[in-house]
Structures are given as structure tokens and as C-alpha cells.
PAZA-938649 format. One record per residue: residue in one letter; x, y, z of N, C-alpha, C in turn. Coordinates in steps of 0.2 Angstrom, whole numbers, plus 5000, padded with zeros to 4 digits. Atoms other than C-alpha are relative to their C-alpha. Layout:
N
AXYZXYZXYZ...
// end
This chain:
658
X499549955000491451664740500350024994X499849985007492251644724499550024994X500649965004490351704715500150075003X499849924997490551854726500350054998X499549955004492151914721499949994992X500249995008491651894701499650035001X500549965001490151994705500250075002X500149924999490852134714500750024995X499249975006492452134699499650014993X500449985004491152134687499650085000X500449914998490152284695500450065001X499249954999491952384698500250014994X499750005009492452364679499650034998X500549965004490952444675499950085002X500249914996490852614688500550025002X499749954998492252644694500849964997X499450005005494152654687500449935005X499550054997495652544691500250015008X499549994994496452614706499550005006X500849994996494552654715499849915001X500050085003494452454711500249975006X499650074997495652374720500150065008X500249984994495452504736499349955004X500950044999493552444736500149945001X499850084999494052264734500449985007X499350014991495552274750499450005003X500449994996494152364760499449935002X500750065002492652224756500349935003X499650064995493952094761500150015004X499950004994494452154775499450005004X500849994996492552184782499649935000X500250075001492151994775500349965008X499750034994493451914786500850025000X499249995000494951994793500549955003X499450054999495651854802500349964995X499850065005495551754786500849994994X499449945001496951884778500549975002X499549984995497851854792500549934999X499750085000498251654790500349984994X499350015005499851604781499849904999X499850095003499651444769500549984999X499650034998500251304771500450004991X499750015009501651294753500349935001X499650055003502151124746500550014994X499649975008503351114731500449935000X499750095003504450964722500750015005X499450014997505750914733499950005009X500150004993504950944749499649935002X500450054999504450794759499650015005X500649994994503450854775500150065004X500249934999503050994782499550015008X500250004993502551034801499750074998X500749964998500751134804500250055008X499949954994501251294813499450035001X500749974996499851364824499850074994X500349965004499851524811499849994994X500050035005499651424798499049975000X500550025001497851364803499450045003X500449954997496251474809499449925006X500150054996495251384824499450045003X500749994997493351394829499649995005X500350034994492551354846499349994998X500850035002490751264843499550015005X500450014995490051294861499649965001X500650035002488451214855500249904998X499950055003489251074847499649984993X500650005004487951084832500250044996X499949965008488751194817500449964995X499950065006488751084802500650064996X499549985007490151124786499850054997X500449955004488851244778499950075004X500349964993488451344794500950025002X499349984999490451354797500450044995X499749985006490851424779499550054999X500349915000489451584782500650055000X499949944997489951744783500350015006X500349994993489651764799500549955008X499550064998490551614805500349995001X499350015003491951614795500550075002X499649954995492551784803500249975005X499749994992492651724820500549935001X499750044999493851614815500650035003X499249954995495751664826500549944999X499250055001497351604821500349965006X499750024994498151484830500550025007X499349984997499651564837499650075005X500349934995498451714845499549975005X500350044998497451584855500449955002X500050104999497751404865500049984994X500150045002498251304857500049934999X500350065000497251144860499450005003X500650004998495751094866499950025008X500349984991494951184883499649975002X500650004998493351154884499749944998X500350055002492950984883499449984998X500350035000491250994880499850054992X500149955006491551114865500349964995X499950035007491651064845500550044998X499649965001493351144839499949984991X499749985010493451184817500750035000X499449985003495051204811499950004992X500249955007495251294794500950004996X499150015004497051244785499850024992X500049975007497451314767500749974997X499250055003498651204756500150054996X500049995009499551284741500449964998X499550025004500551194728500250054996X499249935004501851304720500449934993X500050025007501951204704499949934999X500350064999501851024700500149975007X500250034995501150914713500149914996X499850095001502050734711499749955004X500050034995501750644725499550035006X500649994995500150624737500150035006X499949964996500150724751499449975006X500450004996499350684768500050015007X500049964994498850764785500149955003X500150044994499150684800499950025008X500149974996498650714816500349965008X499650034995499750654831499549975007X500350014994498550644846499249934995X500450085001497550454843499550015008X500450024997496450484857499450075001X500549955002495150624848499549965001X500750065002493550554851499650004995X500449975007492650644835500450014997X499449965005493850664819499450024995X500249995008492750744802500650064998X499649965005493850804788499750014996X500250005002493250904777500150044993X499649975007494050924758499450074999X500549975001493051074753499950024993X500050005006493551064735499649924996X500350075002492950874735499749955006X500350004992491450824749500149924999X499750114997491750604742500450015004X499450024998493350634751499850025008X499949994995492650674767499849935007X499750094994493150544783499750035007X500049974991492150534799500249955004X499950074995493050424813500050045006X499949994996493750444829500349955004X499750064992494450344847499349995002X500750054996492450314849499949974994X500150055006492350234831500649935000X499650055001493050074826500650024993X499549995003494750064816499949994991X500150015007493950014800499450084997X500249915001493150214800500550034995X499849965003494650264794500349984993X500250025007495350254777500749985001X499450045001497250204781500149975008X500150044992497350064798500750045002X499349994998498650174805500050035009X500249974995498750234823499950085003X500049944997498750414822499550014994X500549985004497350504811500450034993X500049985005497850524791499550014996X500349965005497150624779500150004992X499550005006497550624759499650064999X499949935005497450794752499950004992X499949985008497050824735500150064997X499649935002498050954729500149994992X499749975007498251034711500450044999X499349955001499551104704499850085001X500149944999499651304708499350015002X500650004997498151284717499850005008X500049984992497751344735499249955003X500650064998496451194743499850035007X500349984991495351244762500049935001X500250055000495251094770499650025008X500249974993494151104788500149915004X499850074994494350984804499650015004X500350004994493150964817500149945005X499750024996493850894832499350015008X500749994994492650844849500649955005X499950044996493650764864499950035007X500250004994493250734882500650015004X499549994997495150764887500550034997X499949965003496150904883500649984995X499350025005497450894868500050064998X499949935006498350994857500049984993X500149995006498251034838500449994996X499550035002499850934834500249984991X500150045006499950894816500650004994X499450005006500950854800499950004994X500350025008500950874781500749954999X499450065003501850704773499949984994X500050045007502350644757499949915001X500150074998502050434754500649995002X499150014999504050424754500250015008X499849974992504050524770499649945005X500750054994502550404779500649945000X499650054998503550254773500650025005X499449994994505150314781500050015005X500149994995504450354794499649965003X500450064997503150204798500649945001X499350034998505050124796500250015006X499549994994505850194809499550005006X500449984993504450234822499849925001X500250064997503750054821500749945003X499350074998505549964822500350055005X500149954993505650094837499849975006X500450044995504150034846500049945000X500050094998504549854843500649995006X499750004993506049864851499950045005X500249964995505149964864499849945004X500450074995503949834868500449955000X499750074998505149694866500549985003X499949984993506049774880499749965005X500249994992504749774891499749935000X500050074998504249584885500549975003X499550034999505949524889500050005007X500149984994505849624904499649965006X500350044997504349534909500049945001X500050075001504649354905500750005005X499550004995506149384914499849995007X500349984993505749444932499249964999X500750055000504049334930500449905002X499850064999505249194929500649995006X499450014993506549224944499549985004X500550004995504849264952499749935003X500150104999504349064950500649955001X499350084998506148984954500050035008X499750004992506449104970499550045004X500449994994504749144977499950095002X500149934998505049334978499650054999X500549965003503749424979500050084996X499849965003504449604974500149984991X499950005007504849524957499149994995X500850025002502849484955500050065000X500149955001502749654960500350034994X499649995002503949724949499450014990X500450035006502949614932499350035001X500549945002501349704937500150074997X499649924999502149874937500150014990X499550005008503049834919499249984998X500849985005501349774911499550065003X500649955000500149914917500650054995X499749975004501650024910500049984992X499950035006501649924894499050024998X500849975002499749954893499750064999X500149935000499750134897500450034993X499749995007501050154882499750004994X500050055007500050024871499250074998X500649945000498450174875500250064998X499849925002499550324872500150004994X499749995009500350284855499549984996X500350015003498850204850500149934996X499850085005499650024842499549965004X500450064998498449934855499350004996X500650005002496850014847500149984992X499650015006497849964831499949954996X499650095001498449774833499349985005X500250054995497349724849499350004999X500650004997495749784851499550064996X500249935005495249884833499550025001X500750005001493449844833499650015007X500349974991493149894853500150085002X499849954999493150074853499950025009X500349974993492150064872500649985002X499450034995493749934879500650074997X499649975000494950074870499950055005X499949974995494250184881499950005009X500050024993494050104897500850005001X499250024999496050064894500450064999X499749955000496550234890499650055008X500149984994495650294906500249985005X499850044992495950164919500849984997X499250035001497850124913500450055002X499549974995498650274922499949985006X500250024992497450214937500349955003X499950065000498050054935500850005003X499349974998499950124933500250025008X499949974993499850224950499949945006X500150064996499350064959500649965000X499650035000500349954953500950025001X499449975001501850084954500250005007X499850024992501650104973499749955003X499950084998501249924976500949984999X499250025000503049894971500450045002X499449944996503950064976500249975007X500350004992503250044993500449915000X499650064996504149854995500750014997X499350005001505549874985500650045005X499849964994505950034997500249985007X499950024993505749935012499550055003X500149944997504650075016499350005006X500250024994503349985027500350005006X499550004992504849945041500450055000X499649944999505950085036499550075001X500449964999504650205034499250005003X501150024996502950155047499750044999X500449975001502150305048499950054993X499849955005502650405034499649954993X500450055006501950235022499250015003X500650014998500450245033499750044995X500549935002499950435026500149964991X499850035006500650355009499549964995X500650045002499550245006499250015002X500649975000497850345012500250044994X500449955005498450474998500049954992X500050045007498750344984499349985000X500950005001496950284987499850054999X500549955000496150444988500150014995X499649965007497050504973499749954993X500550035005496450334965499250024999X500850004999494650354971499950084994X500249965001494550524965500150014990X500050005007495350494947499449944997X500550005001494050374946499450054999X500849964999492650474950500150064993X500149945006493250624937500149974991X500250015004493550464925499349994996X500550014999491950424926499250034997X500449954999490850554930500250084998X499849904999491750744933500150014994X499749995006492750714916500150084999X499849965002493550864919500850034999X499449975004495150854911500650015005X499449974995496450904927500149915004X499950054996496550704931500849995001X499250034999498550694928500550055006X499649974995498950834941499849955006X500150014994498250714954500649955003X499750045001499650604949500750025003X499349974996501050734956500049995006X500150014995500550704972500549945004X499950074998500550534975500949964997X499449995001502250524965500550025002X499549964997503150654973500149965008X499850024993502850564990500549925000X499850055003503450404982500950005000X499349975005505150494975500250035006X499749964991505450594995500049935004X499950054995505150405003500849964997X499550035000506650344991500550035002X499649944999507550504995500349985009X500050004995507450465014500349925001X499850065001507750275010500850005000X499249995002509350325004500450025004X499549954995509850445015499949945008X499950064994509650285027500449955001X499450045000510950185021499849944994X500350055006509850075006500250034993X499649975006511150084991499649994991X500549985004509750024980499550054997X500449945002508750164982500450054994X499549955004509950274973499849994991X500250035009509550174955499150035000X500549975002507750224958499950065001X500149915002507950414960500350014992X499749985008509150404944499249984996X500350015005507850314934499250045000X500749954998506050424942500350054996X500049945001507050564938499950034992X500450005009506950544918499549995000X500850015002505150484919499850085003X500349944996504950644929500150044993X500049985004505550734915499950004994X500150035003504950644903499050044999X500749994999503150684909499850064999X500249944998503550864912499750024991X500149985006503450864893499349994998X500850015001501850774891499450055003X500349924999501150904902499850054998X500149945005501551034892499850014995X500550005009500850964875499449985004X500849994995499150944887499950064999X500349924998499051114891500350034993X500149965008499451164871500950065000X499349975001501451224876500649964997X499850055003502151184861500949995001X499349965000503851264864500549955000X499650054996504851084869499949974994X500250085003503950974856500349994995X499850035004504850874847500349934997X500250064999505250714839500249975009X499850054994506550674856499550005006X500349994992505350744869499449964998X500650045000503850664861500249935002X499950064999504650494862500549995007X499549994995505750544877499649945006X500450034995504350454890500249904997X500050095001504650284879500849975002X499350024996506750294883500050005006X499949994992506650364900499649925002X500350064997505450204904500649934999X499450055000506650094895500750015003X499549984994508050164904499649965010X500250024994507150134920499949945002X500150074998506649964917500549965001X499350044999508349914914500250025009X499549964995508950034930499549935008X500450014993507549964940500249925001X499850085000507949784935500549985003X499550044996509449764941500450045006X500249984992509049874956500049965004X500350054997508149754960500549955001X499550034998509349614957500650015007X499649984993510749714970499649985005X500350044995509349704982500049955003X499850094998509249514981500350005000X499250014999511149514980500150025008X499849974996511149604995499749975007X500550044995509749505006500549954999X499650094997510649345000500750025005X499249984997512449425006499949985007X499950014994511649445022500049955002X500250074999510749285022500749975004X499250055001512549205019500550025007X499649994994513349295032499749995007X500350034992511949255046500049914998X500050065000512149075041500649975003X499450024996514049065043499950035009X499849984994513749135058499649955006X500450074997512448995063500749945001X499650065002513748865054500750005007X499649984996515048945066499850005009X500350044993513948925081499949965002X500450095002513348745077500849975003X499150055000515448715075500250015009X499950014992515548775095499649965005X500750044997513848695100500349914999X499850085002514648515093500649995003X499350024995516348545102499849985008X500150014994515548565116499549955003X500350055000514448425114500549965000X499550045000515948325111500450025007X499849984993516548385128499749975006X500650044997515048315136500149945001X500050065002515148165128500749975004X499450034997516948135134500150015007X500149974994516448205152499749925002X500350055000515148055150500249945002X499750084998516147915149500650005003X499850004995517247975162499849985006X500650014995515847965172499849955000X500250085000515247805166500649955006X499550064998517147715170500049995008X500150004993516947785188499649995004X500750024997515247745191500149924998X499950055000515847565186500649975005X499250034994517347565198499749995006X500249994995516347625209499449955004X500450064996514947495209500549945002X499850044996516147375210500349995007X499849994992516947425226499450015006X500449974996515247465231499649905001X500250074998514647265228500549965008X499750034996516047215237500150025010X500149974994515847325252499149965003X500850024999513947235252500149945002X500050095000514547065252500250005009X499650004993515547115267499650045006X500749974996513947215276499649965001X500750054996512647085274500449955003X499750064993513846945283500250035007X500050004993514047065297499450025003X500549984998512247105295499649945002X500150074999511946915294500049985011X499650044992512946895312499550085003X500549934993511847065320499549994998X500750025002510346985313499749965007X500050074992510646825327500050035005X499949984994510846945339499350085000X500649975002509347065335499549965002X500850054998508046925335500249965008X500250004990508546885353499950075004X500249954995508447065358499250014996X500849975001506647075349499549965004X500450014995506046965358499950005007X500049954994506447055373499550064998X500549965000505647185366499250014997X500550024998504147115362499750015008X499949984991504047105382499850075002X500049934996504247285383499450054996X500549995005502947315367499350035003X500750004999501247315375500150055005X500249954997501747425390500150084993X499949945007502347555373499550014999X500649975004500847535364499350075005X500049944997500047605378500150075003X499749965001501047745382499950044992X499949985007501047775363499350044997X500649985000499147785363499750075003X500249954999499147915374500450084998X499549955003500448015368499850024992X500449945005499448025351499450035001X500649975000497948065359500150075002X499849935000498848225365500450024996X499849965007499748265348499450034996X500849985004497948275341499850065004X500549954997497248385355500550054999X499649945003498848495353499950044994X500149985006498548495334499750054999X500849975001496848565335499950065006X499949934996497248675349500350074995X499449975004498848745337499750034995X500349985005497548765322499450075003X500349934998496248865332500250075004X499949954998497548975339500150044993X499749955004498149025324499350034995X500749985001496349045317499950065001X500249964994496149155332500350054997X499449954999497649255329500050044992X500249975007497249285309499350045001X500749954998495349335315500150065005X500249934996495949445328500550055000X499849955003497049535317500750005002X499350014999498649465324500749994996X499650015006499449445308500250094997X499749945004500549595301500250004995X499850005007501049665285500849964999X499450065002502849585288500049934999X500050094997502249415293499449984990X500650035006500749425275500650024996X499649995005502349505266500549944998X499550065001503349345268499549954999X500350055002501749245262499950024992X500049995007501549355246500650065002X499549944997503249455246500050044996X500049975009503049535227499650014996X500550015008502149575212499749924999X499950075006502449415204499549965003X500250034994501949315219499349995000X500949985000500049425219499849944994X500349985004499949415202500049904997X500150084999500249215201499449945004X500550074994498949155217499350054996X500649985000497949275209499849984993X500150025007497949205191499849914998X500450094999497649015197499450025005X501049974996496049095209499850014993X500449995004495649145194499749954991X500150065003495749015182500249935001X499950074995495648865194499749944996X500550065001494248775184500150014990X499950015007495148805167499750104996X500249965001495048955155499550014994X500450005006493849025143500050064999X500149945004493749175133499550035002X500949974997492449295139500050064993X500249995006492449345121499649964994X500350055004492049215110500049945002X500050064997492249075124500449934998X499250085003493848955115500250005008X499750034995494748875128500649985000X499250024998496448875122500250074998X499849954999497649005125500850015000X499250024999499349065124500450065005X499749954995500449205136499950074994X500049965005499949385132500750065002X499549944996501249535134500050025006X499849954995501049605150500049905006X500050064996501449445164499549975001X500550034998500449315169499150024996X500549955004499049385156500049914993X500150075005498249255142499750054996X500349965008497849285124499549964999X500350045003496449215117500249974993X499650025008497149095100499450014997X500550025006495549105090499750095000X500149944999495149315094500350015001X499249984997496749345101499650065005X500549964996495649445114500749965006X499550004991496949465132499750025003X499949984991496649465147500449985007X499850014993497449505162500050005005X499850054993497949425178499350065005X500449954997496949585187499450004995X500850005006495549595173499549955004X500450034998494049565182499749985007X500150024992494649575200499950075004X500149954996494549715214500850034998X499349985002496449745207500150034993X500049965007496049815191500050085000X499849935001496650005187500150005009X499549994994497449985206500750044999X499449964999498550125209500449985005X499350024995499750075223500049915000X499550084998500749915226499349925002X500050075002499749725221499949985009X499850024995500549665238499450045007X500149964995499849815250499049984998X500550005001498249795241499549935002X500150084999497949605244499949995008X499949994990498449645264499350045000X500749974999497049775263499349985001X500450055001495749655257499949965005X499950044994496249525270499950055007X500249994994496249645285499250054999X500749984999494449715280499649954998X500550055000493649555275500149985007X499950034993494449485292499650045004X500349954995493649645302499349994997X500550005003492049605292499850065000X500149905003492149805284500150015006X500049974995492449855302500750025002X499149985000494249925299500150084997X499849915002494550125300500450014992X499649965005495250205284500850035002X499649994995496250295297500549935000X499750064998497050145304500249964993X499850005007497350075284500550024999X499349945003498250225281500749985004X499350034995499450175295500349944999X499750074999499650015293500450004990X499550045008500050005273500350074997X499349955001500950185273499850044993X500349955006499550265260499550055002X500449964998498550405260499249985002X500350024997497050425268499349994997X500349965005496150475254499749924996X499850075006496650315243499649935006X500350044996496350215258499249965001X500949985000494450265258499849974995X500550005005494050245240500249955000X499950075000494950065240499649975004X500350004996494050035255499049994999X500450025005492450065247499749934994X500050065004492749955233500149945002X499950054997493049825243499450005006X500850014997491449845254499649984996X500450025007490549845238499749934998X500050065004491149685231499849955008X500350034993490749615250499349995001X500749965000489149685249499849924996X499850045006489049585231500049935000X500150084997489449425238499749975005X500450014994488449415252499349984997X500850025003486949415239500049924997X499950085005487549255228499749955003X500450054998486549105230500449955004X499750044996487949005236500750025005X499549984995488749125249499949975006X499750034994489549045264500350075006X499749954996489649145281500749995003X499349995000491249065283500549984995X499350015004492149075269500550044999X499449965001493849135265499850064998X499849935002494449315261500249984994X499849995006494949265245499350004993X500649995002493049245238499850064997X500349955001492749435237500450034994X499849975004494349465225499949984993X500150035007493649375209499250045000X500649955002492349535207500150034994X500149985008491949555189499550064999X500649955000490549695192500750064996X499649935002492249825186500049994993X500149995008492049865166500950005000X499250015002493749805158500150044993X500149985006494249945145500950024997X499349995001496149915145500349934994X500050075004495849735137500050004990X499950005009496349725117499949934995X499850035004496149615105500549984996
// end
């Protein structure tokens, strides 16, 4: 460039006059590169100690290709299609694009004190810097290099400038990352870096040693009182502590220089990590399982999905929109403590205060994503590191109220035991004094009771002598008795068995009525009792897995399986299963169609148990069937009981749960 213009000022001093000169010149300029015109350098001067990189101040190049070297940037050709910052985004779109930045220092007289660039955003994947007055000084790092790439161990990317006095320097940047940022930067004096490495670092110490206090804290109530919320809580506080230690860049710093791949697992997976652990603890600290059942149900599908999917886009998509998925999942987080609250749960109220700084904490982060510088500055850049520490404290002793509040109750459902115990022991002591009333008089009482005995057997003594003279009379009269007696049981037996076959008779030949079988099963319970020892007379077994022990399920007379928790009930498996009308009416139906051996009208049913004629039939039915059913079994008896036919398993059971 500068051989250029001494050729075409050499060739103008020769043809053509002054004022034709420097017309010819403007235009030649303007036709080389007119955006280049256009960008205002950056001025240093003695007294100034740093100086903030305005978007019009640097020219910026899209690479598409990713493949235009230094030489190939500094064409003709090239070097036109540079566009000032401030007329363009500014930060990276297109993550798969190479961006050139084009800065121009001047120094305005001596140059005291070292001068160098820095660059705010620490998670550029590709940094080259490129002096263009001196190529030793050029530095290639990045967040995919290790930390000893760069040339000062610092956590954000500097630069040293070699500036000369009255003398205007290009400097170029090539910038490549896979997640959008913006073009944030700083020109610093040494004096200024130290004062500033001062105050930023004795910042973030007492940051972190916050959020250690915090954790060693609440890790330690965690271990004396068992509470799991506070375990929750210590994950929540370290994934925040990591997602921080990724943002500012001090972990790839201090922790883990020489691992550029673990830098970038933790700067990917440590908001996913965040989100997890964030609603793992919301979600109890809220109560929001018992208070909120359904509403956690949907809560926890979209927290997943939200996880899954930020996976996938870190992974694979890598397109950049992973932190709106984060609005979602948090906004429902921040409406469940809203409802929490408005329920009567006074802790809640601390975590809307302390969300509601992170929320706006974030909105800024946002906005330096998407290259809207308008908000940034020191407080809003580090506003995310107080809002959290605001929060950890709010939330900390949130939380403590809540366990203040559980114990309150505790305390008060204890005296209320303690004060039950105190009436349960009066009353005991009431008993006890009841008792040995009852002792003294049941000692009064045997003795008057002895002495009435003494005086009973001597007059049973004197009717004993007179007894054994009349027994041997009665011996005498004995033998005709036995006789007599003989025949009077031979006709109590033939009564018996007359007595049995009448009633035999009279149950076969349909003598029995619905009031006479109502007063043998009068109720539900009744059925559902003779029907639940029929059914498991020879003991129970699971018709699941086959275990053998069992315990009571919800619906009456009903067993759970303890090893499947598989129920079944009382009706499962008999002719009374999905039975619409009345248990009782239906047992009576049974008995008068097995007794009529199926030869009992539907008609005639209907009248007798007061149901349609219709129901009548199709029960009727079903109860011929299982007759049918039984007649085939290898050990069917023509005279067995009517109650045989009602343990008919052929019915598919689909009411039965686990």
C-alpha cells in the first residue's frame, strides 16, 4: 500500500499540477477502499490509561470459507470488503464462518508505557493476532489450545501492541468459534492491567469463597440433620460454581490449563448440568411434588426434553440458540414458586426475590450473545456474579426458615402427642385405681364365698346319705329306663334324618325364598366374605408371580400381592365379576338355577329378584355356561353343591392392578 501511494505521488509531481494531485489522489483512495476511509483510529496519548474498542473504530470480514490467510486479507480486493463495526452485528453469526478484524492504533506523541489489547470473551475457540508492522509478534491460541499458547497466563485474551511514537499501527484478529459472541475488547496500559487484575481477582475470590463457605456449610447441616434439600441445595451451588469457573475463564486458568477438550466439555455441559441440578432442588425445596402433582408431572417432562435437546445441539446441531431453551424450563420453575406462594408457603417469597436478579442478570448476558452492546458494562458484566451471590445467601436462609418451619410444626405435633400421652396416663392411672377396687372386693368376696362352701358341702354332706339311699332305688327303676331310653333314641335318629331330607327336599324343590336366603347372606359384606374363604379355602397364591403372602388391598375383602403388589379381588375370577346389580340378588340367582338344573325361566328370575328381564337373561347365560364348564372337569360330582359353579375363572380379569 505504502509503495503505491509513492508511485502514484511520484507520477502526479511529474504531469500534473498541485490541486489536479490531490483531487486524483482522494478519488484513487476512495476507489482502493472506501470503507477503509471510513474507520476512526483507535488515539492513545501520555496520561491515558485504557481505552474501550468502539465498533467504529474496527473494520470486520466474514471468511465463509474459513481459508483466507493474512496475505490474501491485506489484497485489494479483500481489504475493500471490510464494514465497520457499528454498520453490521456485532459479533459472531455464523459459527462456521472465520471473522478478520482490522484495528488501527495511533500514538499522538510519546509512547511510555506498553499498551495491550484484550479481548473479554475466553471462550473463542481460534485467537491469531496479527502485528502487521512486526509478523515475530504474531500469537496463535484459543479455548481449543492449551494455556501455555498464549503469551501472558491470563484468563481473557491479551495482546501487546507495539506502538511508536506518532505513528498509526494495523493490527488484524482472526476470530473462529462454534458459539456466538461478541467483539468486546480493551486497549490497557501495564498500570491499568495491574489495577485491574487487582480488583477483578480480589472480586472473584471473594466470589468463590462465597460459594465455598456456602458449600461447606449446607454440606455440613446436610451430614448432622439428614436433610436431603440441603444435599440438594450443595449440588445446585457447585454446578453454579462451575458454570461461573467456565464463564470467566479462571478454571481453564488455575484448574485445568493443559485440557483444552475437558475446557470444553465443562463450558458445554455446565449449564446442562446447572438446569438439572437447579430443578432437582426448586422442585423440593417448593414442595412442589405434593403441592403441585400435576403441574410437576408436565415440569419435569420439559426439563428433560430441554436437557435432551441441549445435548444434542451440544454435541451434534451446534447451532448456537442452546440458551433460549433455558427460558422455558425456568420460567416454569419461577410460575411454580409464584403459585407456591400464593398457597400460603412464606419461603417461597425469598426465591422469587433472589430468581428475579438472576433473571435479570441473564437478560444481559443475552444481549452480549446476540452483539447488543447498549447495557454493557463493568456492573452488568459482573451483575450475574452478585445477583447469584445475593441468591445464595437469600436462598440459604430460605432454606433454613423452611427447616425452622417443619421443626415448628414438628414441635407442635409433639406437644400435642406429649399432651395426649398426659391424658392416656390419667386414664391409665384411673384403671389402675378401678383395679384394685376390684381386687379388694373380689377378696371380700371369696371369702364369704369360702365360707358359704364350708356351709354347702355339710349340708351336701347330710343330702349325699340320703341320695345314696334313693340311688339305689333308682338303680331298680334303671334298666326298665334304659329300655325306654333306647327306644326313644332310635326315634330321635329316625326324626333327624326324616328333618334333613325334608329340608333337602324343600331347598330342591325351590321352597326356599329370597327372604329366607336373605337372612343366610343378608348384605354385601356377608357375599363378599363366604365368597373370599370359597375362594381361598386352601390358602393363597398370587396368579402373578405365585408368592404366598399377602396383605389387605383397597377395595374390601381384596388381597395385594407383598412381592408384586398385584390385587385381586374378592369377585376376581368368579361369576360375579363386572356384576351389575346387587352381590346378594346375584348369589340367590345362582342357587335357584343351579338347584333347577338351568331349568328356571328368565321370566320367572325377573320376578323373583325385582330385575329386568333383559339382565336377567344375560346373567343367566353366564351362569349356564360356567355349569356347562363344570360338568366337563375330571372330578365333577352329580351331586355337588351349587356353590362349585361360582369359582369360574374362564372371565378375563382387566380391572386387576399392580
Amino acid at each position: 500500500m505504502h509503495s503505491f501511494h509513492h508511485f502514484l505521488s511520484s507520477f502526479s509531481g511529474r504531469w500534473l499540477s498541485g490541486g489536479w494531485l490531490s483531487l486524483l489522489l482522494l478519488l484513487v483512495l476512495t476507489l482502493e477502499n472506501p470503507v477503509a476511509a471510513q474507520i476512526n483510529p483507535l488515539r492513545v496519548r501520555t496520561g491515558l490509561e485504557e481505552l474501550y474498542v468502539e465498533p467504529a473504530c474496527y473494520g470486520v470480514l466474514e471468511d465463509p470459507t474459513g481459508e483466507l490467510t493474512l496475505a490474501q486479507v491485506q489484497q485489494p480486493a479483500n481489504a475493500r470488503r471490510f464494514v465497520r463495526g457499528d454498520k453490521i452485528a456485532t459479533n459472531i453469526e455464523h459459527t462456521n464462518s472465520a471473522y478478520w478484524l482490522r484495528v488501527q492504533v495511533q500514538a499522538e506523541g510519546a509512547v511510555r508505557r506498553h499498551w495491550y489489547l484484550e479481548l473479554f470473551d475466553s471462550h473463542i475457540n481460534e485467537v491469531a493476532f496479527f502485528p502487521a508492522a512486526d509478523p515475530t509478534l504474531v500469537v496463535y491460541t484459543g479455548a481449543d489450545l492449551p494455556l501455555t499458547t498464549r503469551k501472558l497466563p491470563y484468563k481473557n485474551f491479551l495482546f501487546f501492541l507495539p506502538l511508536q511514537a506518532n505513528e498509526t499501527q494495523t493490527y488484524y484478529l482472526r476470530l473462529k468459534s462454534t458459539s456466538k459472541t461478541s467483539f468486546l475488547s480493551r486497549l490497557r496500559t501495564e498500570q491499568s492491567l495491574a489495577d485491574h487484575f487487582q480488583a477483578e481477582y480480589g472480586l472473584l475470590g471473594a466470589f468463590y469463597g462465597v460459594l465455598l463457605i456456602m458449600v461447606i456449610y449446607n454440606l455440613c447441616i446436610y451430614l448432622f440433620i439428614g436433610e436431603q434439600t440441603y444435599l440438594r441445595y450443595v449440588l445446585y451451588v457447585g454446578s453454579c460454581s462451575l458454570l461461573f469457573l467456565s464463564e470467566d475463564g479462571l478454571g481453564f486458568q488455575y484448574l485445568w490449563p493443559n485440557q483444552p477438550e475437558l475446557n470444553q466439555v465443562v463450558i458445554l455441559g455446565s449449564p446442562i448440568l446447572l438446569l438439572l441440578t437447579f430443578s432437582y432442588y426448586a422442585r423440593q425445596f417448593l414442595d412442589a411434588p405434593q403441592r403441585l402433582p400435576r403441574y410437576d408431572k408436565w415440569l419435569r417432562i420439559v426439563v428433560l426434553v430441554s436437557v435432551f435437546v441441549l445435548l444434542l445441539d451440544a454435541v451434534w446441531l451446534h447451532l448456537g440458540w442452546g440458551f433460549w431453551l433455558y427460558l422455558l424450563p425456568y420460567g416454569m420453575l419461577y410460575y411454580a414458586a409464584f403459585r407456591v406462594w400464593r398457597m400460603g408457603m412464606r419461603a417461597a417469597r425469598f426465591f422469587l426475590l433472589a430468581h428475579a436478579l438472576v433473571a435479570l442478570s441473564v437478560g444481559f448476558l443475552i444481549l452480549r450473545k446476540l452483539g447488543i452492546n447498549t447495557f454493557t458494562n463493568t456492573i452488568t458484566v459482573y451483575s450475574m456474579n452478585a445477583a447469584f451471590v445475593i441468591e445464595v445467601v437469600v436462598l440459604s436462609y430460605a432454606l433454613g426458615e423452611k427447616i425452622k418451619a417443619i421443626k415448628d410444626a414438628t414441635i407442635r405435633a409433639q406437644a400435642k402427642l406429649v399432651k395426649q400421652l398426659h391424658k392416656k396416663h390419667q386414664a391409665q392411672n384411673r384403671l389402675v385405681e378401678q383395679l384394685r377396687q376390684n381386687q379388694e372386693l373380689k377378696d371380700q368376696l371369696n371369702t364369704e364365698l369360702e365360707g358359704e362352701v364350708a356351709r354347702r358341702t355339710e349340708e351336701l354332706r347330710r343330702q349325699s346319705d340320703t341320695i345314696s339311699a334313693q340311688n339305689r332305688e333308682l338303680l331298680q327303676a334303671n334298666g326298665l329306663l334304659a329300655l325306654q331310653s333306647a327306644a326313644i333314641e332310635k326315634l330321635n335318629t329316625d326324626l333327624q334324618r326324616d328333618l334333613h331330607q325334608s329340608q333337602t327336599a324343600r331347598v330342591l324343590s325351590k321352597e326356599v325364598d329370597f327372604g329366607e336366603f336373605s337372612r343366610i347372606y343378608p348384605d354385601k359384606d356377608a357375599c363378599l366374605v363366604y365368597l373370599a374363604d370359597l375362594k381361598w379355602a386352601r390358602g393363597y397364591h398370587c396368579r402373578k408371580c405365585g408368592h404366598e403372602k399377602f396383605c389387605d388391598g383397597r377395595e374390601p375383602y381384596s388381597r395385594r400381592c407383598t412381592r408384586c403388589r398385584y390385587v385381586e379381588s374378592a369377585t376376581a375370577y368368579t361369576l360375579f365379576q363386572k356384576c351389575k346389580f346387587s352381590i346378594v340378588k346375584a348369589l340367590y340367582a345362582v342357587f335357584l338355577i343351579h338347584t333347577h338344573k338351568g331349568n328356571y325361566s328368565s321370566q320367572e328370575l325377573s320376578r323373583v329378584l325385582d330385575l329386568r328381564q333383559a339382565t336377567c337373561w344375560s346373567f343367566q347365560q353366564k351362569v349356564l355356561e360356567a355349569m356347562q364348564r363344570r360338568r366337563q372337569v375330571p372330578d365333577y360330582d352329580v351331586n355337588e353343591g351349587w356353590t362349585h359353579v361360582l369359582l369360574d375363572d374362564s372371565v378375563p380379569v382387566e380391572e386387576e392392578q399392580g
